[in-house]
PyMOL Python script that loads the backbone (N, CA, C, O; Angstrom):
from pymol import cmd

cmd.read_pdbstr("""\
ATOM      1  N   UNK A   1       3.852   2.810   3.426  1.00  0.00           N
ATOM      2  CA  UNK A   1       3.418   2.821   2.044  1.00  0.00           C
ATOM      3  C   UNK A   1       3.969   1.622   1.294  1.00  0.00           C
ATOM      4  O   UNK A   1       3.500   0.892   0.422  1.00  0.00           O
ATOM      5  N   UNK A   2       5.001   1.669   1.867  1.00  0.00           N
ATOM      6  CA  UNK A   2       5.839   0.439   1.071  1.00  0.00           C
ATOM      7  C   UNK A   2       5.067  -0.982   0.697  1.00  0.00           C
ATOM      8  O   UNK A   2       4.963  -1.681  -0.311  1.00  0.00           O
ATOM      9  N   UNK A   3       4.385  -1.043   2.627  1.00  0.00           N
ATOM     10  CA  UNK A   3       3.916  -2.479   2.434  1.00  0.00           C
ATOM     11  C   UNK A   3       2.418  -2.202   1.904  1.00  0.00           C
ATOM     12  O   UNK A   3       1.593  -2.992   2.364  1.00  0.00           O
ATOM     13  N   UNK A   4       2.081  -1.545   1.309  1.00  0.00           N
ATOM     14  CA  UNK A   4       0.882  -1.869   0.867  1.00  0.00           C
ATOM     15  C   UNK A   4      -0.422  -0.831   2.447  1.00  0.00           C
ATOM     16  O   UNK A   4      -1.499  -1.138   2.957  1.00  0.00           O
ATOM     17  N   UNK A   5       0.122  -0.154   2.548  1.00  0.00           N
ATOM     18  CA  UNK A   5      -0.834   0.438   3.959  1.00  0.00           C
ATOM     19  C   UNK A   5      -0.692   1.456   4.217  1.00  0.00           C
ATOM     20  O   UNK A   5       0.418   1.977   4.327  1.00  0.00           O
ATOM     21  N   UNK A   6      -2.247   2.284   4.462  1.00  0.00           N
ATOM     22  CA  UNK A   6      -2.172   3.945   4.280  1.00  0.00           C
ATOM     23  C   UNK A   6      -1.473   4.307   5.509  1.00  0.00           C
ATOM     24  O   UNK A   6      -1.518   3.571   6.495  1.00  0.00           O
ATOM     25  N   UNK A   7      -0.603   5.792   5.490  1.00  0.00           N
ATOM     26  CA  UNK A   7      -0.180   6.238   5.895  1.00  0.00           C
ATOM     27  C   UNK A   7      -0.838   7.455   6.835  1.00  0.00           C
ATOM     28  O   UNK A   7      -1.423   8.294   6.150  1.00  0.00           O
ATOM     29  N   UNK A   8      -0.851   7.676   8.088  1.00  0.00           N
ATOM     30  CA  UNK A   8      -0.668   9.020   8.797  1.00  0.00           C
ATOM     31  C   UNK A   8       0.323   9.862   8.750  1.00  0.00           C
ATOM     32  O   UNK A   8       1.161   9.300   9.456  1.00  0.00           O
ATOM     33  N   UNK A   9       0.833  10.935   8.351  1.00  0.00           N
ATOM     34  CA  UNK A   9       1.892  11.740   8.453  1.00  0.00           C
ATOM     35  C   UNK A   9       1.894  13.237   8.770  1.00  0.00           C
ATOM     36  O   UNK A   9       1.293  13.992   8.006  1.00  0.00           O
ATOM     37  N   UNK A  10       2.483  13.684   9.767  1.00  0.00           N
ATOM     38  CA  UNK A  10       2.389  15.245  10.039  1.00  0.00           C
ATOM     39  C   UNK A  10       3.309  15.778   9.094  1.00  0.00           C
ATOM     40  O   UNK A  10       4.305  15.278   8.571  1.00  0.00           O
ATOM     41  N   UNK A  11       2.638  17.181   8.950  1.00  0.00           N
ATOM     42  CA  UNK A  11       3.309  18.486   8.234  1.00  0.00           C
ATOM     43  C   UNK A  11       4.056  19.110   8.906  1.00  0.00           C
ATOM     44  O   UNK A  11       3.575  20.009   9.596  1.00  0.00           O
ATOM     45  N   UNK A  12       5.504  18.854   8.942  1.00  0.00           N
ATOM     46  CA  UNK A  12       6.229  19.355   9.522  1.00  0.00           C
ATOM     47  C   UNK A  12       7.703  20.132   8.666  1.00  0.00           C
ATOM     48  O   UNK A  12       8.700  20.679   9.138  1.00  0.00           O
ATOM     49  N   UNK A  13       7.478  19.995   7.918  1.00  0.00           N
ATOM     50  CA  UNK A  13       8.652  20.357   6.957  1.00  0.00           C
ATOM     51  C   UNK A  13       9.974  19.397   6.954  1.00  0.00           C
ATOM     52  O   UNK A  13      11.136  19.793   6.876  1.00  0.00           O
ATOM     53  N   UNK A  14       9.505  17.971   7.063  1.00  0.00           N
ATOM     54  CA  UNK A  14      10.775  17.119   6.925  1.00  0.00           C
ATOM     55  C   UNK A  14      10.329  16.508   5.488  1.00  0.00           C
ATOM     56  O   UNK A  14       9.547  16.965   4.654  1.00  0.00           O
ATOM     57  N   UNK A  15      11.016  15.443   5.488  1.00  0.00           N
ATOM     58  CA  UNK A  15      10.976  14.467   4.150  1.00  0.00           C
ATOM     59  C   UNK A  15       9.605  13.949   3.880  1.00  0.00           C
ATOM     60  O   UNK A  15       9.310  13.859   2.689  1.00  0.00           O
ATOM     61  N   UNK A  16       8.781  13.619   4.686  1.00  0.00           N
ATOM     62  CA  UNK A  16       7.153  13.066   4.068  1.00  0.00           C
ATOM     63  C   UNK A  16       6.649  14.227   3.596  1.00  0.00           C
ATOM     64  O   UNK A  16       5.855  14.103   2.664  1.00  0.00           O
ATOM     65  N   UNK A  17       6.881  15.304   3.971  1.00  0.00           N
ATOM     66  CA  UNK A  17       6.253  16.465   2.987  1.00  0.00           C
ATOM     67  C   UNK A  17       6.184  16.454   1.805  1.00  0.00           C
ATOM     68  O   UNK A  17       5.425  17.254   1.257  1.00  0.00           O
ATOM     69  N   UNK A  18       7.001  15.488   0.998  1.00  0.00           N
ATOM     70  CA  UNK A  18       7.527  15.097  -0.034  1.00  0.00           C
ATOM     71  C   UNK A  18       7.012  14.038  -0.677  1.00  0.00           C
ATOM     72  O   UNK A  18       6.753  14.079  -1.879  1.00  0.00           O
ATOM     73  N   UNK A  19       6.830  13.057   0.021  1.00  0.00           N
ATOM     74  CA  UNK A  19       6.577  11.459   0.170  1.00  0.00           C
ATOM     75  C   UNK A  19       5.239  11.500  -0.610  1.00  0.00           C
ATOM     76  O   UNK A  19       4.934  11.205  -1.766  1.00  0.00           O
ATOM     77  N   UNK A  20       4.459  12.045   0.612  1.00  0.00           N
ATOM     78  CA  UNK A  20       3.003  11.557   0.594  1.00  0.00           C
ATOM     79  C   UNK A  20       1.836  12.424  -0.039  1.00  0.00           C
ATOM     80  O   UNK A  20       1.550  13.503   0.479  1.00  0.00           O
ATOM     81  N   UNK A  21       1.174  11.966  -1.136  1.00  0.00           N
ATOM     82  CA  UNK A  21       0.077  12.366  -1.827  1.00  0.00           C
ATOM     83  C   UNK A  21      -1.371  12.451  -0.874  1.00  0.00           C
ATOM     84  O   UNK A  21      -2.136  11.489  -0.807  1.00  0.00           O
ATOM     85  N   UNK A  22      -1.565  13.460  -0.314  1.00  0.00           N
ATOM     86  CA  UNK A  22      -2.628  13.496   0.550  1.00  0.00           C
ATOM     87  C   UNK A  22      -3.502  13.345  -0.485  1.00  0.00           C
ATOM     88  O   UNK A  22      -3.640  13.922  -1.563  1.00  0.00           O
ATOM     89  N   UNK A  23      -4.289  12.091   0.283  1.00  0.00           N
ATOM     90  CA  UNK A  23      -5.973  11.605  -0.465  1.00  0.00           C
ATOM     91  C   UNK A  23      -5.615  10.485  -0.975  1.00  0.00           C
ATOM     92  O   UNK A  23      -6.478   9.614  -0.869  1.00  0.00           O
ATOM     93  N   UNK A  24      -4.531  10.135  -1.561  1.00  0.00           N
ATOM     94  CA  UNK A  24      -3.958   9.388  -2.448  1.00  0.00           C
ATOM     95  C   UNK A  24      -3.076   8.454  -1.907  1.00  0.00           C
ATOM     96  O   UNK A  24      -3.419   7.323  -2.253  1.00  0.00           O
ATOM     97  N   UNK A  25      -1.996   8.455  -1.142  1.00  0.00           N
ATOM     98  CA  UNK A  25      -0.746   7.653  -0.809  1.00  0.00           C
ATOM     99  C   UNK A  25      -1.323   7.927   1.146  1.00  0.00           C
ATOM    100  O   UNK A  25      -0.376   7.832   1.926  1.00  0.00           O
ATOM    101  N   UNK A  26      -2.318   8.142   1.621  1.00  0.00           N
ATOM    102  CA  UNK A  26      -2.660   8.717   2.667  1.00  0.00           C
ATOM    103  C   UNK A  26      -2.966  10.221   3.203  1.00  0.00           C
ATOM    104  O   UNK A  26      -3.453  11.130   2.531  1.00  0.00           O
ATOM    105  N   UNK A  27      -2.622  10.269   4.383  1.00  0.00           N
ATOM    106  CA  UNK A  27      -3.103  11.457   4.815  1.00  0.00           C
ATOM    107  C   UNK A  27      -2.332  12.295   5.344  1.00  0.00           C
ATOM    108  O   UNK A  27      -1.281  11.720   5.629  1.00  0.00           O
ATOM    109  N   UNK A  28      -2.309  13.336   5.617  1.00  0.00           N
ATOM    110  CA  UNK A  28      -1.519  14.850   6.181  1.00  0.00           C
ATOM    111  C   UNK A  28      -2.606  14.873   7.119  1.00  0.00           C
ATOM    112  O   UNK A  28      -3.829  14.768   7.019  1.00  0.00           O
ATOM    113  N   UNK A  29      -1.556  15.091   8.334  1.00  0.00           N
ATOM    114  CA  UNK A  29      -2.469  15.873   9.866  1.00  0.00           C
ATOM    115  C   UNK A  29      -1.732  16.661  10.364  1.00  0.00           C
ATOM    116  O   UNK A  29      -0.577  16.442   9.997  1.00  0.00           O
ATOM    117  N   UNK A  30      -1.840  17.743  11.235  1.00  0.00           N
ATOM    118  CA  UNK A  30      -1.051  18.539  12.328  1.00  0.00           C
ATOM    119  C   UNK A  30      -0.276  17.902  12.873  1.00  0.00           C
ATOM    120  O   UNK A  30      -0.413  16.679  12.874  1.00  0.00           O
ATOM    121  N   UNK A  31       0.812  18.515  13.527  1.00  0.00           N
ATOM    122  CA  UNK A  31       1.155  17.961  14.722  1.00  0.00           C
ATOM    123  C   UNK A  31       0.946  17.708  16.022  1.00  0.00           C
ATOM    124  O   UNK A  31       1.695  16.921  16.601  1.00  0.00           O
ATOM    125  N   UNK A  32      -0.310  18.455  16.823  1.00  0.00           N
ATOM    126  CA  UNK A  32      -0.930  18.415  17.598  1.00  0.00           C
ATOM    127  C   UNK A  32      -1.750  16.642  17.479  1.00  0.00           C
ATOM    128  O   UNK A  32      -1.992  16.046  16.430  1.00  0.00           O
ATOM    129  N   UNK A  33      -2.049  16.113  19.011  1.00  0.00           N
ATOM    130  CA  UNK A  33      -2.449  14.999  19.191  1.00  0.00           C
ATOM    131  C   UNK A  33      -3.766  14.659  18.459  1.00  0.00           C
ATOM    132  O   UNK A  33      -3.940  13.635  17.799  1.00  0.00           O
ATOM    133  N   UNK A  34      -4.792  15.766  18.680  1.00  0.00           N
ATOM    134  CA  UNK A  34      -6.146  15.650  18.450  1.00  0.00           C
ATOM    135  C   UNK A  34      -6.362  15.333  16.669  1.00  0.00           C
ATOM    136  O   UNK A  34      -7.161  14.559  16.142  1.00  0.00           O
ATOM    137  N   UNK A  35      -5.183  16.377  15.918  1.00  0.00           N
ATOM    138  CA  UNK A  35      -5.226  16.226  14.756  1.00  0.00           C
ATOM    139  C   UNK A  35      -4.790  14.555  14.603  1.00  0.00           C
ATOM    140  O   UNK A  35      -5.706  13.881  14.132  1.00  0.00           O
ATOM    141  N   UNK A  36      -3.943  14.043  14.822  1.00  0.00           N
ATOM    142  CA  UNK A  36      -3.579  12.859  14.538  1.00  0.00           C
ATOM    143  C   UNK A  36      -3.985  11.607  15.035  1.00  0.00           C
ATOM    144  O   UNK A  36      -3.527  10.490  14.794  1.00  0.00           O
ATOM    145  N   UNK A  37      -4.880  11.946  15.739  1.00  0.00           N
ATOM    146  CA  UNK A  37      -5.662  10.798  16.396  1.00  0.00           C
ATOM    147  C   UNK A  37      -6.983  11.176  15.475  1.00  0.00           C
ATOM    148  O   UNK A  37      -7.619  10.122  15.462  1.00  0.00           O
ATOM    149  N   UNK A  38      -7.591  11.986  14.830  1.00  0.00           N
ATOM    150  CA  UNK A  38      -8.613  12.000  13.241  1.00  0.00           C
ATOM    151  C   UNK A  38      -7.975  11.532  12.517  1.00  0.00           C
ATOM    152  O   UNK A  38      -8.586  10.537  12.129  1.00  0.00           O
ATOM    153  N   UNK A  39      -6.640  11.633  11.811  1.00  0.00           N
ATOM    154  CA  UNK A  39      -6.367  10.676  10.749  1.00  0.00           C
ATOM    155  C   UNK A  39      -6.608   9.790  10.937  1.00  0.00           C
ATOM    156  O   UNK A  39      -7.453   9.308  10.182  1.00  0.00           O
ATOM    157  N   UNK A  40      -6.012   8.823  12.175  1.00  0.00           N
ATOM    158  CA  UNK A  40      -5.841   7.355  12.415  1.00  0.00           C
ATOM    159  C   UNK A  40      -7.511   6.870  12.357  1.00  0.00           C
ATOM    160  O   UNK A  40      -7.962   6.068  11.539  1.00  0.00           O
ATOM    161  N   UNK A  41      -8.092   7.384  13.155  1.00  0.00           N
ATOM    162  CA  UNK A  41      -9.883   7.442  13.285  1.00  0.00           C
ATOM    163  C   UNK A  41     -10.318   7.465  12.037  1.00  0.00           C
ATOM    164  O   UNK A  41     -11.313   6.751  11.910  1.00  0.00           O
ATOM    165  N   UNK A  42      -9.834   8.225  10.626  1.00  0.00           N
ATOM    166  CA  UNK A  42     -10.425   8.537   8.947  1.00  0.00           C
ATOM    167  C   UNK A  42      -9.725   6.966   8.471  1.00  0.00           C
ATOM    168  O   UNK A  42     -10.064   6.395   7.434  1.00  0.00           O
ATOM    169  N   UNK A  43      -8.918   6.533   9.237  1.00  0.00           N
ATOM    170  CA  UNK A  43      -8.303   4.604   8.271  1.00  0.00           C
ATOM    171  C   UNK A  43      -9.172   3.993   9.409  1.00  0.00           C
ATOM    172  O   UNK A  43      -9.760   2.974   9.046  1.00  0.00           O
ATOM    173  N   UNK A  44      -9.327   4.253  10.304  1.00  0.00           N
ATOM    174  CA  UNK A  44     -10.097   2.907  10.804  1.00  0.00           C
ATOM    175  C   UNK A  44     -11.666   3.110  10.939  1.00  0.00           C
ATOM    176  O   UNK A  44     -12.339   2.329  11.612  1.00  0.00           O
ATOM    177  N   UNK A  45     -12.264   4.279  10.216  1.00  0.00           N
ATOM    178  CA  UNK A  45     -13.764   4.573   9.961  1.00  0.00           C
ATOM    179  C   UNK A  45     -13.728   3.762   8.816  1.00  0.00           C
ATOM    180  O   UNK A  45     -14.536   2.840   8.707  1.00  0.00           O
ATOM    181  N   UNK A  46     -12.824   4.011   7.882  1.00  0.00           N
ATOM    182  CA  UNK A  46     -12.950   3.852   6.546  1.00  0.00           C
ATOM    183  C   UNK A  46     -11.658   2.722   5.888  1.00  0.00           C
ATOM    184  O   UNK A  46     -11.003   2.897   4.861  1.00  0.00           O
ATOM    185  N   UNK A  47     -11.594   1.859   6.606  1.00  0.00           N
ATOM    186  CA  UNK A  47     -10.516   1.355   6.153  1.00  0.00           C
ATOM    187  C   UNK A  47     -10.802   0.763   4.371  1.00  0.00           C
ATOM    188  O   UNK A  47      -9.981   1.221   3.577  1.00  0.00           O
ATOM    189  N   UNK A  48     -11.666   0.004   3.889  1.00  0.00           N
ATOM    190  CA  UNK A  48     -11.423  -0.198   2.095  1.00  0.00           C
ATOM    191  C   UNK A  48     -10.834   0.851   1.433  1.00  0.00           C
ATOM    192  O   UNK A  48      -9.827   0.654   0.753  1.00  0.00           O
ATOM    193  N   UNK A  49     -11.687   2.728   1.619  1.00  0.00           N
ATOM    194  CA  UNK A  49     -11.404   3.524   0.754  1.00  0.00           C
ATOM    195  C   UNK A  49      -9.959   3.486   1.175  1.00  0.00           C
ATOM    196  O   UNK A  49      -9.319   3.280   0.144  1.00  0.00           O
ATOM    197  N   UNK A  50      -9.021   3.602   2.354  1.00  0.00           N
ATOM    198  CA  UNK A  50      -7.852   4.001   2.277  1.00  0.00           C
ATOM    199  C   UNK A  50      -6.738   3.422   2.416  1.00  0.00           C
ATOM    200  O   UNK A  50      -5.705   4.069   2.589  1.00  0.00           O
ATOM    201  N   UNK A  51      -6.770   1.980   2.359  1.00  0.00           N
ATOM    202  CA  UNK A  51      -6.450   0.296   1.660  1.00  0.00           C
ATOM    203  C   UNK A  51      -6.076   0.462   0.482  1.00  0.00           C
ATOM    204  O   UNK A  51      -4.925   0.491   0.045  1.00  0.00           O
ATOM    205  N   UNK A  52      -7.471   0.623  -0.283  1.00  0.00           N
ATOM    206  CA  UNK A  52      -7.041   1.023  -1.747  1.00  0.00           C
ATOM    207  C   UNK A  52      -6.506   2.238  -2.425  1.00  0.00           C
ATOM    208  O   UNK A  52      -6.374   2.101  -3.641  1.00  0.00           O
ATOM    209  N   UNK A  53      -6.168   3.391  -1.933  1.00  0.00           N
ATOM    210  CA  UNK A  53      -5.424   4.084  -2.027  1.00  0.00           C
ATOM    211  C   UNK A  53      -3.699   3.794  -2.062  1.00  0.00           C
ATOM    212  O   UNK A  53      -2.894   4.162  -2.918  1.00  0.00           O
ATOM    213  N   UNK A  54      -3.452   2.976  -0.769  1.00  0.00           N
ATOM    214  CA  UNK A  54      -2.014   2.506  -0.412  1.00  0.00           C
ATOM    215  C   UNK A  54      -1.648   1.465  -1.387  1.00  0.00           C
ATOM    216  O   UNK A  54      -0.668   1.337  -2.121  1.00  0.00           O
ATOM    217  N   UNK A  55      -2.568   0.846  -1.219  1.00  0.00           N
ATOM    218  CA  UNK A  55      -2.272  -0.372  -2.486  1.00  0.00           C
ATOM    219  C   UNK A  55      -1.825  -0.172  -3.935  1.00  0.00           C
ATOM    220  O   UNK A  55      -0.845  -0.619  -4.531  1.00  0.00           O
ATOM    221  N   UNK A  56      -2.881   0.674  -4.359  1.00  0.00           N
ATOM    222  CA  UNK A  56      -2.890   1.498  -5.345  1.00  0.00           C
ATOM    223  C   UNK A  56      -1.549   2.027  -6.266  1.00  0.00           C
ATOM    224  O   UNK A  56      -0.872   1.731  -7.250  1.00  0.00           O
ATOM    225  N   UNK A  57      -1.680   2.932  -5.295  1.00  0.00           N
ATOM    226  CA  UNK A  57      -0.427   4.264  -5.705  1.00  0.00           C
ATOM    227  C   UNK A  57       0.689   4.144  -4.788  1.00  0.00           C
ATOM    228  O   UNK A  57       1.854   4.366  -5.119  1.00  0.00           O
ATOM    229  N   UNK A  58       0.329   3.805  -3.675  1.00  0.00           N
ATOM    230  CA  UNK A  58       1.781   4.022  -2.267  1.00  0.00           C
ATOM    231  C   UNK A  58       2.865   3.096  -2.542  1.00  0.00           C
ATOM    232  O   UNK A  58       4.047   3.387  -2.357  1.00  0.00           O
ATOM    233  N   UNK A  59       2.329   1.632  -3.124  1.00  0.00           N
ATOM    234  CA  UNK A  59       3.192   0.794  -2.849  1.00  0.00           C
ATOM    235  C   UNK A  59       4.543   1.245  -3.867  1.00  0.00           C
ATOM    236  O   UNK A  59       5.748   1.245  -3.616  1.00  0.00           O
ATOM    237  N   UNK A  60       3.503   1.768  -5.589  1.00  0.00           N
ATOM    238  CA  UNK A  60       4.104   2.016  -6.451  1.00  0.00           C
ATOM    239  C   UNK A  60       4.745   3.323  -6.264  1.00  0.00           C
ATOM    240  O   UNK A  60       5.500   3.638  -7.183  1.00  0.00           O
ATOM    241  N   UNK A  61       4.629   4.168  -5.292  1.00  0.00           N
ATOM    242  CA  UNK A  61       5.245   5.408  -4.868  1.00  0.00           C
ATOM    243  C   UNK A  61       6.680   4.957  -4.599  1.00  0.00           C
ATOM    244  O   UNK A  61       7.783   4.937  -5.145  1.00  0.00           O
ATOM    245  N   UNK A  62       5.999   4.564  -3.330  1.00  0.00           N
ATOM    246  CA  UNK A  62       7.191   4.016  -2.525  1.00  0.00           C
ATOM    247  C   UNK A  62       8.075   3.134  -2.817  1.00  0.00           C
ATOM    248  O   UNK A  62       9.005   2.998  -2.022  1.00  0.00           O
ATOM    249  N   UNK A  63       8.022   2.113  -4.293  1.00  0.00           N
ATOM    250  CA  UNK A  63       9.149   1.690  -5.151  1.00  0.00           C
ATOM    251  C   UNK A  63       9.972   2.511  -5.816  1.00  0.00           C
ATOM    252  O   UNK A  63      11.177   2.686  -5.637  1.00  0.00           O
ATOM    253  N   UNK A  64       9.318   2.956  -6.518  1.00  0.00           N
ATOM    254  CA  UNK A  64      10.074   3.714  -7.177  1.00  0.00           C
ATOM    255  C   UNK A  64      10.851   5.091  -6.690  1.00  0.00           C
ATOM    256  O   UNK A  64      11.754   5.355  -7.485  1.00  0.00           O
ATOM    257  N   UNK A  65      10.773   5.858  -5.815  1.00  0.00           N
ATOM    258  CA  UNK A  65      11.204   6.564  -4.843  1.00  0.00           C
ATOM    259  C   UNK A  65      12.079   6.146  -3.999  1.00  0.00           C
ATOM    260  O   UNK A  65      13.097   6.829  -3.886  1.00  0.00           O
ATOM    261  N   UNK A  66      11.938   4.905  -3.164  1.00  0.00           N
ATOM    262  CA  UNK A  66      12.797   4.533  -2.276  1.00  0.00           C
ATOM    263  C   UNK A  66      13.776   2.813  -2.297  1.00  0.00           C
ATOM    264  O   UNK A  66      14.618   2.214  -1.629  1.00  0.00           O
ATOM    265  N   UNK A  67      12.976   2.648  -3.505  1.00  0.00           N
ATOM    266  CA  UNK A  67      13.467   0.906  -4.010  1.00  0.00           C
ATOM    267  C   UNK A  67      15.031   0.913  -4.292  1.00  0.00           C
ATOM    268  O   UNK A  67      15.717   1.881  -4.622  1.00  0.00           O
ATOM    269  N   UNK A  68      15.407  -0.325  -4.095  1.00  0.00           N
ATOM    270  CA  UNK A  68      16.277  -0.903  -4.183  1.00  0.00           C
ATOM    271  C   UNK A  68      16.996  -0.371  -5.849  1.00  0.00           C
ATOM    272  O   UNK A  68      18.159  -0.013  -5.666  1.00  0.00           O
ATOM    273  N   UNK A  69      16.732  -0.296  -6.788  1.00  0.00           N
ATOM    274  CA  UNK A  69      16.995   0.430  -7.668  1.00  0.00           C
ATOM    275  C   UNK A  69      17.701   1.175  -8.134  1.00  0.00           C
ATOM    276  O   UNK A  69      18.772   1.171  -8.740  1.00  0.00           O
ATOM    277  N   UNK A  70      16.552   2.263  -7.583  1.00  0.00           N
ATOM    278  CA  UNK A  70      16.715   4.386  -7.620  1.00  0.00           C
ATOM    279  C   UNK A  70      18.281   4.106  -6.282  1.00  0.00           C
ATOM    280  O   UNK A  70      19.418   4.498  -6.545  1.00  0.00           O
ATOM    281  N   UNK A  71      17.999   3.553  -5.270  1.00  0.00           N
ATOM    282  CA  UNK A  71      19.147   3.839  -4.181  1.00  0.00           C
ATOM    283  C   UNK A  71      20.792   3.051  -5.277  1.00  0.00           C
ATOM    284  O   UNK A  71      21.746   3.740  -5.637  1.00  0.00           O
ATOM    285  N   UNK A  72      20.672   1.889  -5.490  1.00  0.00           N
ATOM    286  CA  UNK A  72      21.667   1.347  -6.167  1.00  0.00           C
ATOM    287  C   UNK A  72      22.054   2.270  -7.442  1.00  0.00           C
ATOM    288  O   UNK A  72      23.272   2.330  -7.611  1.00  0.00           O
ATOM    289  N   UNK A  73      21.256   3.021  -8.400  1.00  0.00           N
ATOM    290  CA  UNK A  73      21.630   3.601  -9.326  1.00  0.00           C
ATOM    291  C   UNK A  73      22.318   5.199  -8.860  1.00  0.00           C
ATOM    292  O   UNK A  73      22.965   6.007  -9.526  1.00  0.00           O
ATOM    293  N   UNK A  74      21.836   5.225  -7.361  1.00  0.00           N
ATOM    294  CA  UNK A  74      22.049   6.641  -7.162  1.00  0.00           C
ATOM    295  C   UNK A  74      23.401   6.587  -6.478  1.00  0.00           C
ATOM    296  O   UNK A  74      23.964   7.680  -6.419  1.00  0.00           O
ATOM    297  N   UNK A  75      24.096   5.481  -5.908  1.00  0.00           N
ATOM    298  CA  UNK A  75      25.186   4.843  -4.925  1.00  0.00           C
ATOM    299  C   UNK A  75      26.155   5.105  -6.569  1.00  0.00           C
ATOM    300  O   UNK A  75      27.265   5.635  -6.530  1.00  0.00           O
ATOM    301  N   UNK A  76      25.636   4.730  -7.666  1.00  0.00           N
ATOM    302  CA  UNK A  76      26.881   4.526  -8.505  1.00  0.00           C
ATOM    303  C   UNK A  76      26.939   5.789  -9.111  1.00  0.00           C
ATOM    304  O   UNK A  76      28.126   6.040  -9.318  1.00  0.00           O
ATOM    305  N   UNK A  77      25.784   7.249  -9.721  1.00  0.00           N
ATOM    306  CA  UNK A  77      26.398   8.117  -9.817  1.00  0.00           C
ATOM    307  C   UNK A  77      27.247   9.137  -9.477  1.00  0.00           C
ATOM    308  O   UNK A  77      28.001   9.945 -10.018  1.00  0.00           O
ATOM    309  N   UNK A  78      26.629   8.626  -7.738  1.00  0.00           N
ATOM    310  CA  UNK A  78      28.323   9.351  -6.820  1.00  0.00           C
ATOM    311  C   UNK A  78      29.591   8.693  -6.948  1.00  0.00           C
ATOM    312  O   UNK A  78      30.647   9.311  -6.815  1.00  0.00           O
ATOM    313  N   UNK A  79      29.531   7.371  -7.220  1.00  0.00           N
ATOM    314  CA  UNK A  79      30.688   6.694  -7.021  1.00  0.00           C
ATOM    315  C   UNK A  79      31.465   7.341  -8.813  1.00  0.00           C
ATOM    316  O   UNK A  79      32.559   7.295  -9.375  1.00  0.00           O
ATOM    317  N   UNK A  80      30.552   7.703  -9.002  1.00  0.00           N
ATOM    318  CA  UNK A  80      30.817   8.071 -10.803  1.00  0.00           C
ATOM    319  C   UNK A  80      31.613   9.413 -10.540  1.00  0.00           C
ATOM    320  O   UNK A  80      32.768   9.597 -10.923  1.00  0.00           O
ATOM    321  N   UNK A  81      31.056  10.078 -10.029  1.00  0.00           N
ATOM    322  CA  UNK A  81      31.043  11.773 -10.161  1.00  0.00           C
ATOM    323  C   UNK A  81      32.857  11.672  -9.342  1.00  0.00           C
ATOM    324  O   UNK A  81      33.767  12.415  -9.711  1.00  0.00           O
ATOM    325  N   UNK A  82      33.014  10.638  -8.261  1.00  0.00           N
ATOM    326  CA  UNK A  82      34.064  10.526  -7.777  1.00  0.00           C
ATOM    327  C   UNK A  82      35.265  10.159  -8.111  1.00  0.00           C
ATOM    328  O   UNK A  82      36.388  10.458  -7.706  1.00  0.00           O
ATOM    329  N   UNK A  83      34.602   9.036  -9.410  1.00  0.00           N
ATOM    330  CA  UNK A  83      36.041   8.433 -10.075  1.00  0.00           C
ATOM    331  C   UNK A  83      36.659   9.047 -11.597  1.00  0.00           C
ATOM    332  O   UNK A  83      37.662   8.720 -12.231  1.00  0.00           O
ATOM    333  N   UNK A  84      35.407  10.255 -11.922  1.00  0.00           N
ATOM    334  CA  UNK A  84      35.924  10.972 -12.844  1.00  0.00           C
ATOM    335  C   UNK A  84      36.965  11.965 -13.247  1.00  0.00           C
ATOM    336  O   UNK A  84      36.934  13.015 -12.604  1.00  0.00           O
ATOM    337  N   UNK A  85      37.991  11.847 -14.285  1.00  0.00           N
ATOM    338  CA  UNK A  85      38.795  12.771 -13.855  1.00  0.00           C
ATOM    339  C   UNK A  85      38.213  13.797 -14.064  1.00  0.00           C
ATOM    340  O   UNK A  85      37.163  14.120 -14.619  1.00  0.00           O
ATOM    341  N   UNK A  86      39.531  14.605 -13.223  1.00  0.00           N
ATOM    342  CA  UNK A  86      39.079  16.339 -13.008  1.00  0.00           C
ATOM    343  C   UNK A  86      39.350  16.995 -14.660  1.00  0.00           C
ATOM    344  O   UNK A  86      40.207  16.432 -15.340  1.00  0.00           O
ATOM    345  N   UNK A  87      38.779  17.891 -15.104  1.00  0.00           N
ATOM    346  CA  UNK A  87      39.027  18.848 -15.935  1.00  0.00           C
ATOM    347  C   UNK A  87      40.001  19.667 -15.849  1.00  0.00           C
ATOM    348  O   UNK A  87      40.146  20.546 -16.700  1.00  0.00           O
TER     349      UNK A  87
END
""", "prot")
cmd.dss("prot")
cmd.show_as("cartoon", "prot")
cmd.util.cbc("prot")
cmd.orient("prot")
């Protein structure tokens, strides 16, 4: 997503469950082979519609979610929560 390019991702109950806007930031498939060899087959039937999807929304997903930023701002409220005194 990051770089600008739709995503395949299974439903598995890890972290892309989270991530990814099915239709939008890409696609959700099974975990089974057959399912995930149709996603890949739905970006390369259709690659413009799901180009511009990633482009779109993913890249800007995936900044702001995982950018350099959100991680640096989130490194200093632990470092915060750590150097505060105790009550």
């Amino acid at each position: 997503m990051a770089a600008g390019l739709p995503v395949v991702v299974t439903l598995n109950g890890g972290g892309s469950d989270d991530i990814l806007d099915h239709g939008r930031t890409g696609l959700y498939c099974g975990v089974d082979p057959a399912s995930i060899a149709d996603g890949l087959q739905r970006l390369i039937d259709d690659p413009g519609v799901t180009r511009g999807w990633a482009r779109a929304v993913g890249v800007d997903v995936a900044r702001r979610r995982y950018g350099q930023d959100r991680y640096r701002s989130g490194i200093m409220r632990v470092y915060d929560s750590l150097c505060s005194p105790a009550d």
